[in-house]
N, C-alpha and C positions, 0 to 999 in steps of 0.2 A: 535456249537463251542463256548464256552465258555472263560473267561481269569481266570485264576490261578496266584492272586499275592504271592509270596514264599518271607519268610524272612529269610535270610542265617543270621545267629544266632551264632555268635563266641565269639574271644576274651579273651585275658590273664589277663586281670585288671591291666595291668600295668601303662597304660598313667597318668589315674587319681585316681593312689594311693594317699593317703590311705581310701579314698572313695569307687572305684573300685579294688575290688580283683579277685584274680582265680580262687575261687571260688563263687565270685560276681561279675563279669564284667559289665562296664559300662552301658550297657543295661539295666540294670535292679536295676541299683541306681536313685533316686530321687532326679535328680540332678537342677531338675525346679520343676512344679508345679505335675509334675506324671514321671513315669518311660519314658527312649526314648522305651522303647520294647512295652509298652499300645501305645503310642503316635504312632510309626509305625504302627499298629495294627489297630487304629483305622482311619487312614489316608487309607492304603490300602483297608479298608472295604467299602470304598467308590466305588471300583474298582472292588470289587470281595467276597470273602470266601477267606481270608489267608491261606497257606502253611507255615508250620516253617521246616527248615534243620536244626539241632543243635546237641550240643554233650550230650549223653546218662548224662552225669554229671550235665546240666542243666533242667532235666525233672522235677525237682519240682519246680524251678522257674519257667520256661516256662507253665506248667499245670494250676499253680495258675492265669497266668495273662489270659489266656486262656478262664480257668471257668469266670474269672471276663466278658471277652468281648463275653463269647458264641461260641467260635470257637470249632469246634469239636475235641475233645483230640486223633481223629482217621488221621488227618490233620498234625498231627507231625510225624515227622522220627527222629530219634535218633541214628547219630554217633556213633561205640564203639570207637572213638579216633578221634582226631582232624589229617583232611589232605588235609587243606585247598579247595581250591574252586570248582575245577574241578570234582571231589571224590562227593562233595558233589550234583553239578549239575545231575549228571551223575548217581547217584542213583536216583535221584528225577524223573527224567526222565524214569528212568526204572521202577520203582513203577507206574509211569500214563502208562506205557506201558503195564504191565500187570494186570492193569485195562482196557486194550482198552479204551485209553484215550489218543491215541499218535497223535490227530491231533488238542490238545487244544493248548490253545495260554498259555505261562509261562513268569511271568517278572521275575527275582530275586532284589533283595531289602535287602541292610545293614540295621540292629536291632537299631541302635542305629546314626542314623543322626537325624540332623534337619532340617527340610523343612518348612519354613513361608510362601511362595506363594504354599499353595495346590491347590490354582485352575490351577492353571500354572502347574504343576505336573499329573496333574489328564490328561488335557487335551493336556499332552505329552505323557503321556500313553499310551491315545488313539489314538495318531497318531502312535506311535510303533505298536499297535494292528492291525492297519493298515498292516502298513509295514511289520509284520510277517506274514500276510497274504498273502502276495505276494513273499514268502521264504525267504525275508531277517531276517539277526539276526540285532535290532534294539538298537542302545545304550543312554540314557542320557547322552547328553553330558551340563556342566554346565558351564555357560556362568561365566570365570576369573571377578573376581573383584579387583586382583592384580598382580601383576608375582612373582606367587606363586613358589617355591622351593622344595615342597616336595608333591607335587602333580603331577601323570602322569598327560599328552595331547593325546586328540585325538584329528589328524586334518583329516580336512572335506575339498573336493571338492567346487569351488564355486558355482556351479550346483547343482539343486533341484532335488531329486528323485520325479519322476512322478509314479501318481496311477491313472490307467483309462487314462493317457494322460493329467491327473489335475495336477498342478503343488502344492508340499506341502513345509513345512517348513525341509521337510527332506533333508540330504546332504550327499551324498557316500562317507564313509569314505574311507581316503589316508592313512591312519598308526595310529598305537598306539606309542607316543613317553614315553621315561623314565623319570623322573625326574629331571628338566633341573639344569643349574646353572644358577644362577640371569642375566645373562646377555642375556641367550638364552631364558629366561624367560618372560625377557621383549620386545623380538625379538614375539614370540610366542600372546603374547598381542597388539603389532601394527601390526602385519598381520591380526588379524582378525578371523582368520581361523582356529585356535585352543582353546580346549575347555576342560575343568578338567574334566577328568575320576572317576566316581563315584562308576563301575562297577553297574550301572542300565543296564542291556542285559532283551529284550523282544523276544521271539521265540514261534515259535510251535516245539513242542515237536520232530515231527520228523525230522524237521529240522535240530534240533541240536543233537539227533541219527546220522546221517548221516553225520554231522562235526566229530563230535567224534569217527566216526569211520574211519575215513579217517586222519584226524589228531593228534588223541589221542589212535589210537587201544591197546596199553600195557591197558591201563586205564580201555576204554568202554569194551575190551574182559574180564578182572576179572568183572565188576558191571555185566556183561551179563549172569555170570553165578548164580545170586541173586534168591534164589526160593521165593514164589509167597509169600508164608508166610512169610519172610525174616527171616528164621531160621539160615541160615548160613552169616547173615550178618557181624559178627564178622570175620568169616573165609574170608569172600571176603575185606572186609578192612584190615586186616592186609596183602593181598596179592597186595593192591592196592600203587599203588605208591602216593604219596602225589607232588601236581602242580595244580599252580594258571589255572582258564579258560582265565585269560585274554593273559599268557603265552601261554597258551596249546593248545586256539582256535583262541582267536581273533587277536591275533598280526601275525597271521596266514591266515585270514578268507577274500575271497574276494567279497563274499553275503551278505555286511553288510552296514546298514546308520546309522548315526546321528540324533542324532533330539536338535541343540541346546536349552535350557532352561534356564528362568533367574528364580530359584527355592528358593531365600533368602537360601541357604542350607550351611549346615557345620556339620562336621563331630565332632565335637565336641573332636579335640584330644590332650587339654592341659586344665590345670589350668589357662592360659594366653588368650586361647579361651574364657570361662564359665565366666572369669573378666571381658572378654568385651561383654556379654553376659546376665547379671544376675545382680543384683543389690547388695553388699555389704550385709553378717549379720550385724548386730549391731557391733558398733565397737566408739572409742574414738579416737582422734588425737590430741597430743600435739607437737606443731610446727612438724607436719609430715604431708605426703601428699600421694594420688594416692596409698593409700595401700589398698588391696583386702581381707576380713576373709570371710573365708567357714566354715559353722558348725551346725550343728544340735543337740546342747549340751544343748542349752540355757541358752546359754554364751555370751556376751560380751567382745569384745579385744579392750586392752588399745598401742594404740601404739605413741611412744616420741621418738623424732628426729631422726625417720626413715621414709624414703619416696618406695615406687615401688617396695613394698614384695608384695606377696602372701600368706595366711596363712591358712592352710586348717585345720580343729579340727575335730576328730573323738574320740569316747569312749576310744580307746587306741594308739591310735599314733595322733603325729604331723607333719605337713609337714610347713616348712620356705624356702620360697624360693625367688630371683630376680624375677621380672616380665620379660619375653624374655629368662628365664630361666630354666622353667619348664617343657619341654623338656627331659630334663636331671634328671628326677624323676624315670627314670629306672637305674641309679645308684644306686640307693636306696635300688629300688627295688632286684639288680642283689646280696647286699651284704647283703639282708635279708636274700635271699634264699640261697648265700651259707653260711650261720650260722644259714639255717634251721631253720628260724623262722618263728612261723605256721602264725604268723600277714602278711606276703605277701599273704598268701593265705586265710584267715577266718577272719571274723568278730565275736566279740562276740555274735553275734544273728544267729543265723540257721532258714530257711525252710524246714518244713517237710513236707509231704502230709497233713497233717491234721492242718495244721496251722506253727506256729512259732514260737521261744523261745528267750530268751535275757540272758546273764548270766548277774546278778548282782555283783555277789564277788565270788569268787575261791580262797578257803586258803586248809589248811591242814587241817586245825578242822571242815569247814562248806564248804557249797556251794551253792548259794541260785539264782533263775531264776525267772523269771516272763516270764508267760508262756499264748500263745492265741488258743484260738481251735475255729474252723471254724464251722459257722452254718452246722450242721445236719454231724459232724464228730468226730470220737472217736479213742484217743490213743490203741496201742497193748495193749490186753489182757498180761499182763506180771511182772516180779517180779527181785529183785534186792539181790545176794549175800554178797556185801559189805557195803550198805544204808540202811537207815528208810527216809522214807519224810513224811513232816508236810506240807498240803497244806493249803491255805488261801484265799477264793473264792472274789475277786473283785470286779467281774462284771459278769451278766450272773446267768442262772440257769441250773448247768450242774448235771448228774446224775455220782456217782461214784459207780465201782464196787469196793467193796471188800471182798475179798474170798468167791465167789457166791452171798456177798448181795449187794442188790439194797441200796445208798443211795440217797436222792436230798436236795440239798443244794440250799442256796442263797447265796448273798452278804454280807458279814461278820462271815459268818460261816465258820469250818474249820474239817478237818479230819486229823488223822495220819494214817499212810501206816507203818509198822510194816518191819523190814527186813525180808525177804524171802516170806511177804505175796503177795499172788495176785491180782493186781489192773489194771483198768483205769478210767478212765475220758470219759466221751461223750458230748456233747454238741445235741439234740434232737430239738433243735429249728432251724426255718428256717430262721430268721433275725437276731437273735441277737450272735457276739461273746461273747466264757465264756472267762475269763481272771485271773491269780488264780498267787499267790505268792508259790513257790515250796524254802520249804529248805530241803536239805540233809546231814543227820549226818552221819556218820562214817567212814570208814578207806579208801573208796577208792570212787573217783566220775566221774570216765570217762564213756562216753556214751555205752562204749563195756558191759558193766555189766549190761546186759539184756536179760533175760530168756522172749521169746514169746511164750505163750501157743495160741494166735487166734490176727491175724490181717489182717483187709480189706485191706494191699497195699502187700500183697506176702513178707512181709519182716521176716517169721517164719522160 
């Protein structure tokens, strides 16, 4: 028997717009010294060989952090649509069952928290691991450091759950409570006995089988019918109803404990969070105080007789806001999207399987990127109906094809790509990224204007 740590992998990129998008969610922005999705990753790996549950949408982010940490790219499932938690347990479970793998021990784990005391972490795991061993579903519960408001409670029994007749740090959980108001909150904090739900659940697989079907059958009966290949996993998802596990089992569930933990942990879900958190970019103050800049521009903010913003800087939006107020940045966000503005959803820079792109400038006359290709990977064989490109090699010694010929290039040298001729770019080396200035001339520059004659990711 083994433990399986899984990281349920979601997220609309809304909280910490315009940093986190929809197409970028926080998980996977660099919002400290690495992404929270590597920092999860490699925290779990302590524990185990990761699981990721995520949407089919983020397979090229999730791929690349993946290759970086070695986790096998066979270890990811892939949602055809987001449907929250339960959907996503529930397949995961089904996939280790028809592995005949339904009597390993599974934690589940959010992408994008932060945990400072891992050894306290690690060694609450292992007491859940415990505890599922002995058929309960085991939960992290995180020891309040305030009376929080927008955090569910679990409360816990004063009574230790026994193993062997040894007495542990674990506690029979009495209920899942909802999101208190400040006053039940602070009630919830002087008893003692209540603890912020983090949704950390640890089980064996059949375990929680056998919840699921007893308390969830609409659900477990579609994932059930999942074939082994998961050819019709699109069809069993769209037939699956979308509901939370913590709804759908545990607030349910009478097989279950506790295991309080003091984890330094936080979800990381404001601009007002990350202020108290992370140390100011560079920034000036004249008679102004307590103001927070976020930016990756390498810029500099001047701020005069304003005290307790926030000010977040990205290539193309800005975010200004009150401190205690940021919060309220899905406002923002909600009158982006209905004026349909793709900036709620995309960054100027894209992942692709083969690396990644940055647009520099997008006019009507030009359009120009700087573009990286990943050791030992090469763009579609392919050609463009409305463009000529002029590339301009950086970094790296990548080899281009054009119209059957080989060329190789270095660092200062340059090729033109002809409209309608056939080209890519590879990159043959094992260490080093190529990196190369791409400009495009003529009448139309959107990514759709691409003819693929051969490419390694199925996308012809």
């Amino acid at each position: 028997m083994s433990f399986i740590p899984t990281i349920l992998s979601g997220g609309s990129g809304t909280r910490l717009w315009p940093v986190s998008r929809s197409k970028f969610p926080k998980q996977f922005c660099e919002l400290f010294d690495e992404s929270l999705f590597l920092k999860t990753i490699s925290r779990l790996q302590k524990l185990g060989s990761p699981w990721v549950v995520t949407n089919e949408s983020m397979k090229v982010l999730t791929e690349s952090v993946l290759r970086e940490k070695g986790v096998p790219l066979t270890q990811a499932l892939y949602e055809p649509k987001a449907n929250n938690t339960a959907p996503a347990i529930a397949l995961l479970c089904k996939v280790l069952e028809l592995q005949n793998r339904s009597n390993e021990i599974v934690g589940t784990f959010a992408s994008d928290h932060i945990i400072k005391n891992e050894e306290n972490f690690v060694t609450a795991v292992k007491l859940a691991i415990e505890c599922a061993k002995k058929g309960q579903v085991a939960t992290i519960g995180l020891k309040p450091t305030y009376p929080a408001t927008g955090y569910g409670y679990i409360e816990v029994s004063k009574e230790k759950f026994l193993i062997d007749d040894k007495e542990t740090d674990a506690r029979p959980t009495l209920g899942f409570r909802e999101k208190p108001d400040a006053k039940t909150a602070q009630e919830f904090i002087d008893s003692g006995n209540y603890f912020w739900n983090a949704s950390m659940f640890i089980f064996e697989v059949a375990t929680m089988i056998k919840h699921l079907k007893n308390l969830m059958p609409g659900t477990w009966n579609v994932i059930n019918t999942l074939k082994s290949d998961l050819s019709n996993l699109k069809e069993v998802y769209e037939a699956c109803p979308a509901q939370s596990i913590d709804f759908g089992v545990m607030e349910r569930l009478k097989e279950q404990v506790c295991i309080p933990a003091d984890l330094g942990w936080s979800d990381v879900g404001s601009w007002d969070e990350i202020a108290g958190m992370t140390e100011s970019s560079p920034k000036i103050e004249a008679e102004a105080r307590n103001n927070f800049f976020y930016s990756k521009q390498n810029r500099i903010a001047g701020f005069v007789d304003v005290n307790d913003l926030i000010v977040v800087d990205t290539a193309d939006a800005l975010l200004i806001t009150k401190k205690g107020s940021s919060q309220k940045v899905k406002q923002i966000v909600d009158q982006l999207a209905a004026s349909k503005d793709a900036r709620v959803g995309e960054h100027p820079f894209e992942y692709r399987p083969w690396g990644k792109f940055e647009i520099l400038r997008d006019t009507d006359a030009f359009k120009s990127k700087v573009i990286h290709v990943n050791p030992g990977q090469q763009l579609s064989y392919q050609s463009h109906k409305k463009r000529a490109e002029h590339w301009v090699i950086i970094k790296g010694h990548p080899e281009v094809v054009l119209n059957d010929v080989t060329h190789s290039l270095k660092p200062g040298e340059n090729i033109y790509i002809p409209l309608g001729a056939k080209h890519r770019i590879r990159n043959p080396h094992a260490s080093e990224t190529v990196e190369f200035v791409e400009v495009q001339v003529g009448t139309y520059f959107g990514e759709d204007d691409i003819t693929r004659y051969q490419d390694d990711y199925q996308r012809t």
